[in-house]
N, C-alpha and C positions, 0 to 999 in steps of 0.2 A: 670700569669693567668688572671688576673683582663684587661691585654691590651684586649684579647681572649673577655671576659664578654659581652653579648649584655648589653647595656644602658637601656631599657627599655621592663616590665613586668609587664603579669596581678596582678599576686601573687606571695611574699616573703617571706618565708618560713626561720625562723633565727631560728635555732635549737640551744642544749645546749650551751651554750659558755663557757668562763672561765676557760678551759682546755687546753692544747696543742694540743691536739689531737683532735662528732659524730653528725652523720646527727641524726634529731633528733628521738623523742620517737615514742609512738604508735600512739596517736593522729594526730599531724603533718602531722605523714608520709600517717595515710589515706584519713587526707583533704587534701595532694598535690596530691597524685594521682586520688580523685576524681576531683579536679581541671583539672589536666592535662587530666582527660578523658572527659572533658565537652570541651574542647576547650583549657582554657585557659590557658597562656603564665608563665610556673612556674619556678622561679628558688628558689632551698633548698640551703640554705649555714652552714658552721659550720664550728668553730674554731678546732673540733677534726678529727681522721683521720679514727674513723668507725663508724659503724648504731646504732641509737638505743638509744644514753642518757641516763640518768636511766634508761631505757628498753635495756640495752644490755646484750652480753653473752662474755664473756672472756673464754678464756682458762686458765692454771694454772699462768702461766709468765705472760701472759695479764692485769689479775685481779692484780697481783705485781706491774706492771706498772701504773694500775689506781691507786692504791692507794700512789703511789710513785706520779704520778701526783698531786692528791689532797695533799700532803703535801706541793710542789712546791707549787701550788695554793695557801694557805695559805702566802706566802711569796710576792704576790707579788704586790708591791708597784704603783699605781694608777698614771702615771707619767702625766706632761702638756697635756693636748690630741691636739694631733697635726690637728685635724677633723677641729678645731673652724674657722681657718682661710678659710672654706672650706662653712662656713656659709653664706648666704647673711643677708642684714637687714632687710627684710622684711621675716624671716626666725628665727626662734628658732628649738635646738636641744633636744634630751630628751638621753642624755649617757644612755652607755647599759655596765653591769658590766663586770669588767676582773676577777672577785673573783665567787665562784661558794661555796654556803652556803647552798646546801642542803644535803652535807655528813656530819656528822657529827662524834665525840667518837668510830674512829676505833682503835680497838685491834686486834692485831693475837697472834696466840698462835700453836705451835709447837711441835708435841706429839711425832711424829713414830723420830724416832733412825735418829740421827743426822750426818751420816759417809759421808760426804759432801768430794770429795776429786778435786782437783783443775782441774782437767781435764773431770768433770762430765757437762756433756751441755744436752740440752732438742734434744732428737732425730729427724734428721732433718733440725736443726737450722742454719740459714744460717750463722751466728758470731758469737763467744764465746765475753761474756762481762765477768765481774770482780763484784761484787759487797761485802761487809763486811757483818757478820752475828754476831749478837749479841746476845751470851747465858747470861739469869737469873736463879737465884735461884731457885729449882725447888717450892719451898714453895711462892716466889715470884710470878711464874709464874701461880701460880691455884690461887693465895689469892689476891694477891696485884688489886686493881681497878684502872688504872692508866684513869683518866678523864681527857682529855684534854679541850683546851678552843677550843669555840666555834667554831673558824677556824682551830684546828689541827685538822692532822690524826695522831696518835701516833705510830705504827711499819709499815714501808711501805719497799718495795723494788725495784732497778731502775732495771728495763728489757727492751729489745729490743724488739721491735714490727714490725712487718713485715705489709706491708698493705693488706694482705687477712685475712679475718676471720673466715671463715667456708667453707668447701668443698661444700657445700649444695647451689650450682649454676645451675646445667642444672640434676634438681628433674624432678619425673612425672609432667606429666600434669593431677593430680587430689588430691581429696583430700586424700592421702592414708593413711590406718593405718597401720602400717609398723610389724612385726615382727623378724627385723632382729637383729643378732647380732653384738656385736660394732665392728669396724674395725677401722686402722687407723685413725686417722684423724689430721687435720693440724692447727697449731696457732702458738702459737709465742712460742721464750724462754726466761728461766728464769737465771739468771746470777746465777754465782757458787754458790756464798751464799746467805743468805739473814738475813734481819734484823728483827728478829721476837719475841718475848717472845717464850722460850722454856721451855716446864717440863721435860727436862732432864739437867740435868749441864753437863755433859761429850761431848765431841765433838771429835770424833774420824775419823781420816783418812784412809779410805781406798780405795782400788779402787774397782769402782763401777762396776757391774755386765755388760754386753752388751750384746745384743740381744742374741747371743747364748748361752748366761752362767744364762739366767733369770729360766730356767729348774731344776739348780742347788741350786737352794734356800736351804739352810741349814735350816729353816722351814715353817712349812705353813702356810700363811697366813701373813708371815713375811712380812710387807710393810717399807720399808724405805723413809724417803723424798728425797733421791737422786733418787730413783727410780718414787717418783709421779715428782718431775725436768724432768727426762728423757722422762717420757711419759706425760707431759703437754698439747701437740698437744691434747691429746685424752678428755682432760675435755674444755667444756662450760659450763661455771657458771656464775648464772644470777644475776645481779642487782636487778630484783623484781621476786618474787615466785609467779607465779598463773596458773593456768592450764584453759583450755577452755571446758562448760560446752558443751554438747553436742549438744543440741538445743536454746544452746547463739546466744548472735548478730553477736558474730565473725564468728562463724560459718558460720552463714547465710549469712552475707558478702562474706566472701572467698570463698562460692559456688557460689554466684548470678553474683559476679565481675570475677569468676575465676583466682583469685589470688590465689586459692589453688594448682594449677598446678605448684608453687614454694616451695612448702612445704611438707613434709610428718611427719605422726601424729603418736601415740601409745597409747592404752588404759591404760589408768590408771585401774590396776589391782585388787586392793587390798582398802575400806576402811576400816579403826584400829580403833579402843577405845583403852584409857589407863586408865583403870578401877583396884581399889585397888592394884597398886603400878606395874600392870602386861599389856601388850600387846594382843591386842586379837581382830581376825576379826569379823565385823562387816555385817550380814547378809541382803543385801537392794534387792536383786530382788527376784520373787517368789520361785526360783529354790533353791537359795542359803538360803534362808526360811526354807524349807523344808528340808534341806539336812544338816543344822545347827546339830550341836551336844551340844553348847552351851544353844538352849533353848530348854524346855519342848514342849508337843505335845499344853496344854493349852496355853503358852504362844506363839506360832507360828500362832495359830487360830485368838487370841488374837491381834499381827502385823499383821494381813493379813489383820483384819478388820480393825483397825484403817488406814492401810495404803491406803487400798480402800475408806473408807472418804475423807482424804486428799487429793485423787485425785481429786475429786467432791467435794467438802466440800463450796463450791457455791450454791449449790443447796438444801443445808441444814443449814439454817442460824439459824434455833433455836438448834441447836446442839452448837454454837458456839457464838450466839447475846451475852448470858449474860454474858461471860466470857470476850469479849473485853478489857475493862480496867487494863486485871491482865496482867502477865506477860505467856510468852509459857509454861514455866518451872511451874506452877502453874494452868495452864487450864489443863495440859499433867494427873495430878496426879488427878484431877474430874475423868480422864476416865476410871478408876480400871485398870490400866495398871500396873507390874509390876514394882517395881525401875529398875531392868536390861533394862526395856523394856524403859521406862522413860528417860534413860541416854542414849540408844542410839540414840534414835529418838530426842534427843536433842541436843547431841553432835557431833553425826555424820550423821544423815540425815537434820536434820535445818541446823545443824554449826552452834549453836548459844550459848550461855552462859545460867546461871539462871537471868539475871537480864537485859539482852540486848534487848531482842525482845519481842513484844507483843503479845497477842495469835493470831490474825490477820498477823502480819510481820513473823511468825514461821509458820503456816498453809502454806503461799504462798513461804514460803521455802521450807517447805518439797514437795506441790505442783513440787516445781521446778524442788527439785532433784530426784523426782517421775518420773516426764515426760520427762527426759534425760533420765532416763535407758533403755540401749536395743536398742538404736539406731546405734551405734557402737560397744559396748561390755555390758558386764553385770555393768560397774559404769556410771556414769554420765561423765565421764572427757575423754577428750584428753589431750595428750601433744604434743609440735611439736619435732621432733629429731632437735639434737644441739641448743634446751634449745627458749625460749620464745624472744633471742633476734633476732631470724630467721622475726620473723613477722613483725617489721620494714621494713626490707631490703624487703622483700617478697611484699608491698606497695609501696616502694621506685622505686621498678624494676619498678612496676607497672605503677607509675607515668614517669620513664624515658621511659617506651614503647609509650608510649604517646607524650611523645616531650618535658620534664622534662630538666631543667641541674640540675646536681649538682653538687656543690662545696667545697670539702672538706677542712679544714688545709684552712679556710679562712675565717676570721673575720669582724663581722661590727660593728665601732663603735661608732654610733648612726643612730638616726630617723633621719629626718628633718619635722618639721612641717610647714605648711602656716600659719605665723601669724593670715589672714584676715580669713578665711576658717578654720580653726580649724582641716584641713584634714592634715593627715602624705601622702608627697608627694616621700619620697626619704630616701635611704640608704647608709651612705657613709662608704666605705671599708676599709680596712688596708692600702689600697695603696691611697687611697684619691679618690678612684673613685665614684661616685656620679651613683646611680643604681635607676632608675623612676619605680615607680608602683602602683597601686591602691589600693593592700590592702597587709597587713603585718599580717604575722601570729609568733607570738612572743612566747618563751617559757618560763612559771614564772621566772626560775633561772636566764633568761639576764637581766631583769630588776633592778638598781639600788638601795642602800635602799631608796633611796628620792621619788622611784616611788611607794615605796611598806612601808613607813615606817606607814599606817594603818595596813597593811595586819597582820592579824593572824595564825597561821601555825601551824596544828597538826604534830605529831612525828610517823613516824613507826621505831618500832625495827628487825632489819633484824641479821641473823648470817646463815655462810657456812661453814659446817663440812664436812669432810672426813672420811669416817670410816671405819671398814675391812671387817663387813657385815652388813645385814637385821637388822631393829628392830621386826621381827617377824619373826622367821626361815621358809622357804617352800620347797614343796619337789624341785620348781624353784630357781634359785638365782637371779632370773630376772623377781625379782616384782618390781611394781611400784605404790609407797604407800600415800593414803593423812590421817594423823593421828590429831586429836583435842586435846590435852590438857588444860583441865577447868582451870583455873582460881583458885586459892586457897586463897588468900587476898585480904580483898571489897579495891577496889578500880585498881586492875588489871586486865590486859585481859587472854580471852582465847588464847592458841598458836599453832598456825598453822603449822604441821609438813611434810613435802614433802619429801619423800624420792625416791632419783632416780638409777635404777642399771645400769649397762654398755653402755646395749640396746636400750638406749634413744640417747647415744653419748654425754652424757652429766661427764664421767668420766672413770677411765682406768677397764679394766679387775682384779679383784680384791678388787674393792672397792666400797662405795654405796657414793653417793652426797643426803646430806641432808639439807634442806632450812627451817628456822625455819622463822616466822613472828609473829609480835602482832599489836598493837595500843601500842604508847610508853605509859609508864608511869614513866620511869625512863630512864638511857645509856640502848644501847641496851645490854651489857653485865649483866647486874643487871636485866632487864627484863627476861632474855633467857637462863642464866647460870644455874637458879635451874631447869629448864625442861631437861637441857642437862646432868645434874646429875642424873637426876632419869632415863634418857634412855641411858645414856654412860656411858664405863667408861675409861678414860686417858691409852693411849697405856703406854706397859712395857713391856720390856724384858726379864721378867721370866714366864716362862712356864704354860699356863693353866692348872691345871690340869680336870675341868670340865666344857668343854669347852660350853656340851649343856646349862650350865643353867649362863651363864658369858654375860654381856652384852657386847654389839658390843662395841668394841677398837675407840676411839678418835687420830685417827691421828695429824689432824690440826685444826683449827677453825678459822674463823672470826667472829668479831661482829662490826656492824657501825648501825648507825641511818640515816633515810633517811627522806628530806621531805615530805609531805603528803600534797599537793596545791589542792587538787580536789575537795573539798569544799569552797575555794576561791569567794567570789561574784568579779566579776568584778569592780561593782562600790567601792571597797576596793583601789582600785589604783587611783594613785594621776596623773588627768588630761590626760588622755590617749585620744586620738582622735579617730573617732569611727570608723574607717577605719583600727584598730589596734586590732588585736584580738590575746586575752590570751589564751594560751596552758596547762594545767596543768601538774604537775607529775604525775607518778602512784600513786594511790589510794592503799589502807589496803586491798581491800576486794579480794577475792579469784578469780572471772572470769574478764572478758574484757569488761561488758558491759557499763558502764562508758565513758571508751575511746571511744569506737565507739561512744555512744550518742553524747557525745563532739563534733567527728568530723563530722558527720551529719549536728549538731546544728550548727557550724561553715560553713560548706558547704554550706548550705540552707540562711547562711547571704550573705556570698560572690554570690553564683550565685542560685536566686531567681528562684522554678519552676522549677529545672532544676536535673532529676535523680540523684539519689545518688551512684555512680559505678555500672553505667550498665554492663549488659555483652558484653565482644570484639565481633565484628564482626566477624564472619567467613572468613578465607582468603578466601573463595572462593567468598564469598559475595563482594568484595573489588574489584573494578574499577580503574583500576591507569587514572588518568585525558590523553588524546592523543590514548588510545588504545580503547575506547569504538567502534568507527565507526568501528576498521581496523577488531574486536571480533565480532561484534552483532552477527553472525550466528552461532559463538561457543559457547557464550554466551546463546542461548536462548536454545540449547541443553544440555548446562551444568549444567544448574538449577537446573533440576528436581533431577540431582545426587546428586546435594550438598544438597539438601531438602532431599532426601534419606539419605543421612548420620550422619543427625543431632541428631537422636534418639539416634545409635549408641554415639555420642560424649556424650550425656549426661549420658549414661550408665556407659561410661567409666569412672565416676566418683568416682566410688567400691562401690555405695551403692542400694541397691532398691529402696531408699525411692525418691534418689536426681534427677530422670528424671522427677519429679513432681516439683522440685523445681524451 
């Protein structure tokens, strides 16, 4: 591929490295396709073989293989770099690393009924692979904290990956909120066993159910892991957890650029409190106000006013001057609000803790998720179908409609700098090939420790469970839930609870995908383990007998720690030329608007004055160069149609609000 490579580009786009296999994150991918729609000459490369970097979505077998990946990675040995000879002397190099250090302290752990039988493969899979499955003690398996060092991943499993990721290629052309329900879908598989902590000791063989005989279940609700193996295709499961506010930057983006025409979205249904030891929705727009059973008629009146402040609360600064210096959680209780009233407008319309935000940073929260409501649905959030790592790819496209390459399963293994000029001139490849360009857009994790041995690096705790239903029963089974869990010891965070059902296409029929997040304070499994307790409980094979009042079944679980770059100052890095610009990872906090700022801020360096993803041209607008003369007469009649049609396209957006936008 590298003979194929043109030699010279405006912009170099060197996404995650250090893996075998992704173009890279959110960032990246929307400053190269604002690049590419401004003109300029982009090539994206990356040593892995899908979209997305920490911003991806795997399927069940996918995420086995990442993690099997990251164990490799740990292992591998930093040989002679054969680039050097490739240097000139008026020339220095800056290595870019083969190791990839922002996974950290992976566990998995292994609930639902272990009947694994050798002929069991993920439906659809184009090869059966083989891989060994490790059962523990089941007292091991819930207690034991197994910590690895820095560079392991502790239970991983080798799976076959196919190069598609998601069926989710020729979407509307708008930004839709979808209400459908899950249907197949396609990814990779997962090898007969797997190597996991399991809380069961018994492993038993049997043969596994196939599509006709799944009717047959001997009982309900029964979930086996041979059966999530089987139906793997059907989950996307995400490297970072965050949903997109309604009236965010993304949003606005993916309308103004029309890159929402590769994507389709669903409301987030449901927000949860989890208030004295129990689950319980959360009342935020007028309707559901009103029609609350949890609060009194006084306390209703009570949220309606204060929530009407909050919207304005600009305009009333002595309601608000002297409180400034306290804390939200502490201004909330001045306003004779109820404690019920207190804790929800704390914990689930701020999202904030008692000790995190000020009563100014809390007000312009609740602001926030004030003026999302009701734009799409009654919460603030969207989700996209097939999970958050759709929105790379969905940029990605964007920039290859544009005149983009990209280069997958291809690595570069250094900069080239001009001694004299201090400017990075060049990228050389795997294959030695020497790639000219002006400016290099770089992801934290490629950079070396010599490049970054200032840099200081916050922790987020991430863990992916499986389970067999809702944490809050409805008469729907296809909610879609964002839930807070406070914080109970000074010194840790609140945890961020996402729970997703079928109909997002982010897991199979029968089960719910749950995303827990924090700000680390300790592995992620010590972070995340006691909130997983109090809302789950470990699958068993003996019989509920009350089933309404049993918490939802723990199938599987993961936990890993991720890093957190997005507070990164630039000048933290050792010697970097200015023509070289930092990418960050995803960030703790719940929406996208971060990453977009970034890539803006990044855009507006590389090409000064120059729009930030405008919208495409209309084909009909578009003159191919040699046909203007041979057209003028069709041309000037066919105007006024195309001018006639453009309302209509922006209608077609499904919203009232968006032909304004």
């Amino acid at each position: 591929m590298a003979d194929n490579l043109p030699s010279e580009f405006d912009v170099i786009v060197i996404g995650t490295e250090a893996s075998v296999n992704s173009i890279s994150g959110l960032p990246e991918s929307i400053t190269a396709a604002a690049c590419s729609r401004s003109g300029q000459r982009v090539l994206h490369v990356d040593s892995r073989s899908y979209y997305g970097g920490n911003w991806a979505s795997f399927s069940f077998s996918g995420l086995l293989s990442w993690l099997k990946e990251y164990q490799e990675n740990s292992d591998i040995v930093n040989e002679n770099p054969a680039w050097q000879e490739h240097i000139l002397e008026n020339e220095e190099a800056i290595a870019l690393s083969r190791k990839d250090k922002t996974i950290q302290h992976v566990e998995v752990f292994c609930y639902a009924s272990q009947d694994l039988h050798e002929d069991v493969e993920e439906t659809g899979a184009l090869q059966k692979n083989h891989a060994s499955v490790t059962s523990v003690n089941p007292t091991e398996g819930e207690h034991s904290a197994y910590l690895p060092s820095e560079d392991e991943s502790s239970s991983t499993v080798s799976c076959q990956m196919p190069t598609e990721q998601t069926p989710n290629s020729d979407l509307e052309s708008s930004l839709e909120i979808n209400d459908v329900e899950a249907t197949g879908e396609e990814e990779k598989r997962c090898d007969d066993k797997t190597c996991v902590k399991s809380a069961s000791e018994e492993e038993t063989s049997e043969n596994v159910l196939t599509t006709e005989d799944t009717t047959l279940q001997p009982r309900k609700n029964r979930i086996t892991y041979s059966q999530i193996i089987k139906e793997g295709r059907r989950f996307n499961i995400d490297l970072v957890s965050k949903l997109l506010y309604s009236r965010g930057l993304l949003i606005d983006l993916l309308i103004k650029s029309n890159v929402s025409r590769y994507a389709e979205f669903k409301n987030i249904t449901r927000i949860l409190a989890f208030r004295e030891g129990r689950v319980e929705q959360v009342p935020c727009s007028r309707a559901d106000v009103f029609n609350s059973k949890q609060l009194t008629m006084v306390e209703k009146r009570m949220l309606m006013k204060f929530l009407t402040f909050c919207m304005e609360y600009e305009k009333h600064p002595d309601e608000y001057k002297a409180y400034e210096e306290i804390t939200f959680s502490e201004y909330l209780k001045t306003q004779k609000l109820t404690p019920n009233l207190q804790y929800f407008l704390l914990h689930s319309i701020a999202m904030t803790s008692e000790t995190a935000s000020n009563t100014i940073d809390g007000l312009k929260a609740a602001k926030n998720f004030l003026h999302c409501l009701g734009r799409y649905g009654n919460t603030p959030f969207l989700f996209p179908l097939y999970g958050q790592g759709e929105l790379p790819q969905c940029f990605c496209r964007m920039c290859a409609v544009f005149g983009g390459i990209y280069c997958l399963r291809h690595s570069v293994q250094c900069l080239v700098v001009d001694k004299e000029s201090r400017k990075c001139k060049a990228v050389i490849d795997q294959f030695g090939q020497r790639i000219i360009s002006k400016h290099f857009l770089v992801e934290d994790s490629y950079f070396s420790e010599n490049t970054c041995s200032h840099v200081q690096y916050r922790q987020i705790s991430r863990s992916v469970l499986i389970t067999d239903r809702s944490v809050l029963k409805a008469d729907s089974d296809q909610q879609i839930s964002i839930l807070t869990v406070p914080a109970v010891e000074t010194g840790t965070f609140a945890v961020r609870v996402i729970e997703l059902c079928s109909s997002t296409m982010t897991c199979m029929k029968g089960t719910y995908l749950v995303h827990l997040t924090c700000t680390s304070s300790k592995t992620a499994r010590e972070d995340l383990e006691p909130v997983v307790q109090k809302l789950f409980t470990p699958y068993t094979e003996t019989e509920i007998e009350n089933e309404e009042d049993e918490k939802p079944r723990l199938l599987w679980a993961l936990y890993f720690n991720m890093r957190d770059s997005s507070d990164v100052s630039r000048n933290s890095y050792n010697d970097l030329p200015s023509n070289i610009y930092v990418c960050s990872g995803p960030d703790c906090g719940l929406g996208n608007d971060n990453a977009v700022k970034q890539a803006e801020t990044l855009f507006q360096q590389i090409c000064p004055n120059e729009d930030f993803c405008p919208p495409p041209p209309n084909p009909e607008d578009i003159v191919i160069d040699g046909d203007s003369l041979q057209s003028e007469a069709s041309e000037s009649s066919f105007i006024p149609e195309a001018n006639s049609e453009t309302p209509k396209e922006s209608r077609s957006l499904g919203n009232p609000e968006l032909s304004s936008q």
